[in-house]
N, C-alpha and C positions, 0 to 999 in steps of 0.2 A: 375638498370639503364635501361632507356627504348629507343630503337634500334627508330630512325627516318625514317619514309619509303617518301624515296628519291621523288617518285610522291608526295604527299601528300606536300611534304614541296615546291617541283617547283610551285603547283595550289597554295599554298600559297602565295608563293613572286611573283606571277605574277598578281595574285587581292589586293594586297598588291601596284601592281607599278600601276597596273590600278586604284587603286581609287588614289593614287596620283595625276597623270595625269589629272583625272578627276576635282579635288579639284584644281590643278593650274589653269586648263582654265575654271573655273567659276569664281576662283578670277581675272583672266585678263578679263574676260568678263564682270564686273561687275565695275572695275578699265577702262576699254575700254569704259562703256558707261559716265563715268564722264570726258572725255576728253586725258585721255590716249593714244597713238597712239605710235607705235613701227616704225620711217621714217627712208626708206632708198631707194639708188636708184634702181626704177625700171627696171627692164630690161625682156624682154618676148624671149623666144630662140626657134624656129622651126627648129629640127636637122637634120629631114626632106629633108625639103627645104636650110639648111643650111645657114640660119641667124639668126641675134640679132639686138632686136629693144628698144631703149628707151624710157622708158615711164614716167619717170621724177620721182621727188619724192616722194613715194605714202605710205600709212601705210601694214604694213606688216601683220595685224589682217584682216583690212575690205578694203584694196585695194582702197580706199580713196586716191585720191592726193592732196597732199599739195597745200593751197592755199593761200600764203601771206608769206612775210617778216619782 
């Protein structure tokens, strides 16, 4: 039986999550341009300055706001 050497298997499963990753947000990119849109509301926070400002309903992909009822 052959002994697993513990790096070797972490650089595995971690180009293993990265091409996952990679492969979702081509499919949402590609779903995104046929009308697709992930809305919720926006909101822009300066912790800074110590505020929060509303920015209405906007897509969560391309920052696009909603435009109609």
């Amino acid at each position: 039986m052959t002994q697993l050497d513990p790096a070797r298997t972490l650089r595995l499963v971690a180009r293993m999550r990265w091409l996952g990753e990679r492969a979702t947000d081509r499919m949402w990119a590609v779903a995104h341009r046929f009308g697709s849109h992930r809305w919720h509301d926006g909101y822009e926070t300066n912790l800074e300055r110590g505020w929060t400002r509303y920015r209405g309903v906007r897509c969560a992909v391309c920052d696009e706001p909603w435009e109609g009822w």
